[in-house]
C-alpha positions in Angstrom: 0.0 0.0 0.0 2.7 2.3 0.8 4.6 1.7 -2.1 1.6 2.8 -4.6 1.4 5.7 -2.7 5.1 6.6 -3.3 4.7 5.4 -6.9 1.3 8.0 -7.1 3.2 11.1 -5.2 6.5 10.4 -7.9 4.0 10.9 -10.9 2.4 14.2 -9.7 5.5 15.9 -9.2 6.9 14.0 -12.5 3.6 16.0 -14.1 4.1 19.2 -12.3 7.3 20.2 -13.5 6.6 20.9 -17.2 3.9 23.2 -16.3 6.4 25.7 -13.9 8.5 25.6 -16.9 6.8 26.6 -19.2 5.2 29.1 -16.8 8.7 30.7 -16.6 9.4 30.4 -20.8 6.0 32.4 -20.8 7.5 34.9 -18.4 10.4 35.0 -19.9 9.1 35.5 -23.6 6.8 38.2 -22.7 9.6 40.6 -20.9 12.3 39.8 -23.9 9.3 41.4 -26.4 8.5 44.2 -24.1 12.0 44.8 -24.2 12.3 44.6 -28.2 9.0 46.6 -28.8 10.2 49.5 -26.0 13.6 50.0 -28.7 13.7 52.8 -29.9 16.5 53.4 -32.8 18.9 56.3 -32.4 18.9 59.1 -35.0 22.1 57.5 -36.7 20.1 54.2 -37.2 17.0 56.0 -38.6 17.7 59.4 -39.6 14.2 59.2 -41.2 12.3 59.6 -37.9 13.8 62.9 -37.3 11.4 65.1 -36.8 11.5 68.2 -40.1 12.1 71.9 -38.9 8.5 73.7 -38.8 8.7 77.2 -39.5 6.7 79.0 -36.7 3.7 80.7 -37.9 3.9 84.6 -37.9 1.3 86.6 -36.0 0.1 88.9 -38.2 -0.6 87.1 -41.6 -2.1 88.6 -44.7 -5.6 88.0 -44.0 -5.2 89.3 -39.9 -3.8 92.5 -42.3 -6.5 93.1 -44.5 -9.2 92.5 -41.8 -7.2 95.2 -39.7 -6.9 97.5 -42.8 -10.5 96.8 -43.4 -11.6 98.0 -39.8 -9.6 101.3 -39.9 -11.1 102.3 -43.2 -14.5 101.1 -41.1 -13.4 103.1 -38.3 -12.7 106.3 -40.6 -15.4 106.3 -41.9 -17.2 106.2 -38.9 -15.4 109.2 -37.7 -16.3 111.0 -40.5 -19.8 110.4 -40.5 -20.2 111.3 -36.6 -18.3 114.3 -37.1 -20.4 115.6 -39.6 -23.2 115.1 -37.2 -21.7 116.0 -34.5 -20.5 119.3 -35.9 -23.9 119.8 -37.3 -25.9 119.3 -34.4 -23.2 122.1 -32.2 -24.1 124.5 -35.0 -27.7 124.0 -34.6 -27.8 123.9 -30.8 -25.2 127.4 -31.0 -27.6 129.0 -33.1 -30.4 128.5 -31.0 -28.7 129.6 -28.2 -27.8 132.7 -30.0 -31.5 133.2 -30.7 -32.4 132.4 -27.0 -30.1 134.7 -26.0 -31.1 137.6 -28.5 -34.6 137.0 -26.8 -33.7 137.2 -23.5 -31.8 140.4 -23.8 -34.9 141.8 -26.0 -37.0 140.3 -23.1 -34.6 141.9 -20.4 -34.5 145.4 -22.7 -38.0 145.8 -22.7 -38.9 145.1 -19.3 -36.3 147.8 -17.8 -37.8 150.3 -20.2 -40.1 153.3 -19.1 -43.5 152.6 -19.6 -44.0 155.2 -22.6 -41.5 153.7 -24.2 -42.5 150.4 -24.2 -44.6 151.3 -27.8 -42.1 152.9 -29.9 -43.4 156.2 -31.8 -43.6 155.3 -35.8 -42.0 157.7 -37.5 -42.0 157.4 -41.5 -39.5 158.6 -43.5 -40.1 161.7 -45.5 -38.2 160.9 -48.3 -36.9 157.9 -50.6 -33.3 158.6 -49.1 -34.0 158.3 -45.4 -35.9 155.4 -46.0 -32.8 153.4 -48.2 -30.8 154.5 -45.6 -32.9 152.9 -42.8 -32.9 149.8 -45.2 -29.1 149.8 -45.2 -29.1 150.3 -42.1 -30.9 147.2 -40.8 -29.1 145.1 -43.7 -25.6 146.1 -41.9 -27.2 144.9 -38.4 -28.4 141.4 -40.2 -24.9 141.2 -41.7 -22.7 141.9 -38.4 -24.7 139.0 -36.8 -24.5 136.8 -39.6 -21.2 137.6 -39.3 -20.6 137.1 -35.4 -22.5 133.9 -35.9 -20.2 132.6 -38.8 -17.0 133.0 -36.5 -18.3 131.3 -33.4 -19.5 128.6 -36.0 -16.1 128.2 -37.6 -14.0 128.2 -34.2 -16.2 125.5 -33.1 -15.5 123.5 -36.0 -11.8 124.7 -35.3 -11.8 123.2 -31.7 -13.6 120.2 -32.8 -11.0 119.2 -35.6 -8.1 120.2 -33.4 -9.4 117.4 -30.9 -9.8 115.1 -33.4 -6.2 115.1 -35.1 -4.9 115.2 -31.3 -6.9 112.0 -31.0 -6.2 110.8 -34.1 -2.3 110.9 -33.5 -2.2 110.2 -30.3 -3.9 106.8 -31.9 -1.3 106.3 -34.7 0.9 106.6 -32.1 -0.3 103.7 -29.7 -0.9 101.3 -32.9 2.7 102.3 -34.0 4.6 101.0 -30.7 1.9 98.1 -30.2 3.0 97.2 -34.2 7.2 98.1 -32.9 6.4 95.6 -29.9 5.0 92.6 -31.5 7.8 92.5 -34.3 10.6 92.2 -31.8 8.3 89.5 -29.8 7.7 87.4 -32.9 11.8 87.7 -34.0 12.7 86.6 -30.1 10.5 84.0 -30.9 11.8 83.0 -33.8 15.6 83.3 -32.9 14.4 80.9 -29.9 12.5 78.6 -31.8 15.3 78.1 -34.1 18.1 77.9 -31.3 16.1 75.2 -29.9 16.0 73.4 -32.7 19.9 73.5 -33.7 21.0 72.5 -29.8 18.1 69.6 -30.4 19.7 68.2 -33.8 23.0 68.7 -32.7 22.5 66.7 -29.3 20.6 63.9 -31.3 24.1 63.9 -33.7 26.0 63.1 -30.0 27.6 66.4 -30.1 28.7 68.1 -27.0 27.3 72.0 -26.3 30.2 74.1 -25.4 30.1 77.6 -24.1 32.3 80.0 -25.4 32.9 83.2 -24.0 35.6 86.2 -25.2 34.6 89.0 -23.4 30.7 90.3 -23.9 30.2 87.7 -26.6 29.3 84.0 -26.1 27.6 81.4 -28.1 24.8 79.4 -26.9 
C-alpha cells in the first residue's frame, strides 16, 4: 500500500514540472518582447524619424492684415460720419442759443424800459433817401450778426478738428509702438525657436554644447 502511494506522489511531481517551466518560458518571452517593442532606434540608425524643422507661424498674416486695414477704413469712416453730425448738431444747438439769447436780452431790454416807451413812436421817412438808408441800415445789423454767428461757427468747427487730429495721433501713435512691440516679440521668438532646434539636432548627432565666451560675446 505504501509503495503505490510513493509510486502516485513520484508521478504528480513527475507532471508538475513541465507546467512551472513553461510558466517561466512564458515569463520570460513576454519581458524579452516588451523589451524589443520598447527599442527605440537612435537618429544614426533612422535618420528618417527625425522630426522636419516647422517654420513657426507669424502673428500677423495677410488676411489678420487686410481685416485690420479693413476695420480702420471702417473706423474712418465712422469718424467721419459722426463728425459731420456732431458738428452739425453744435451748430444748430449754438444757433439756437444765440436766438435764446437775442430774446432774452430783447425780453430783459424791454422790461427795464419806461413805460412810454415800451410802444415805440412810428415815425415814417419823409423821403426815398432816409428810407434806403434805414434799409441799409438794418441790412448792416443782419450782416454783423450773420457775421458774429459765422466766427463762433467756424472756431467750433476749429476746436472740434483740433481734438480730433490730437486724438487721431495720439492713436497712430499707440498702434505704432503696439505694431514696434510685436515685431521684436515674434523675432525673439523666432531666434528661440530656431536655437532650440539647432541644440536639439546637434545633441541627437551626439555632439557636445560648449560655451564660449571672449569678453561680452558668447555662443549658446
Amino acid at each position: 500500500m505504501m509503495r503505490r502511494s510513493s509510486v502516485a506522489l513520484v508521478a504528480l511531481v513527475t507532471r508538475a514540472k513541465p507546467s512551472s517551466s513553461a510558466l517561466k518560458g512564458e515569463v520570460v518571452g513576454g519581458t524579452e518582447s516588451e523589451q524589443l517593442s520598447a527599442y527605440v532606434p537612435s537618429s544614426s540608425e533612422a535618420p528618417e524619424l527625425l522630426q522636419p524643422y516647422v517654420e513657426p507661424i507669424p502673428f500677423v498674416s495677410a488676411r489678420r492684415l487686410q481685416v485690420f486695414l479693413a476695420s480702420m477704413g471702417i473706423g474712418a469712416t465712422t469718424i467721419c460720419v459722426v463728425y459731420y453730425f456732431l458738428s452739425k448738431s453744435m451748430s444748430n444747438n449754438h444757433e439756437e442759443e444765440q436766438r435764446y439769447l437775442q430774446r432774452v436780452v430783447e425780453s430783459n431790454r424791454l422790461a427795464t424800459m419806461e413805460p412810454q416807451s415800451l410802444v415805440p413812436e412810428f415815425t415814417a421817412p419823409s423821403s426815398f433817401n432816409e428810407l434806403k438808408e434805414k434799409m441799409q441800415q438794418h441790412e448792416r445789423e443782419l450782416q454783423r450778426k450773420q457775421a458774429q454767428i459765422n466766427r463762433d461757427t467756424i472756431m467750433l468747427h476749429k476746436e472740434v478738428v483740433f481734438r480730433l487730429k490730437v486724438w487721431w495721433n495720439a492713436s497712430l501713435t499707440h498702434i505704432q509702438e503696439a505694431f514696434d512691440r510685436l515685431g521684436t516679440v515674434i523675432q525673439r521668438r523666432k531666434e528661440r525657436a530656431a536655437e532650440a532646434h539647432i541644440k536639439r539636432i546637434l545633441e541627437e548627432e551626439g555632439y557636445d554644447l560648449v560655451k564660449l565666451r571672449s569678453g561680452k560675446t558668447h555662443i549658446w
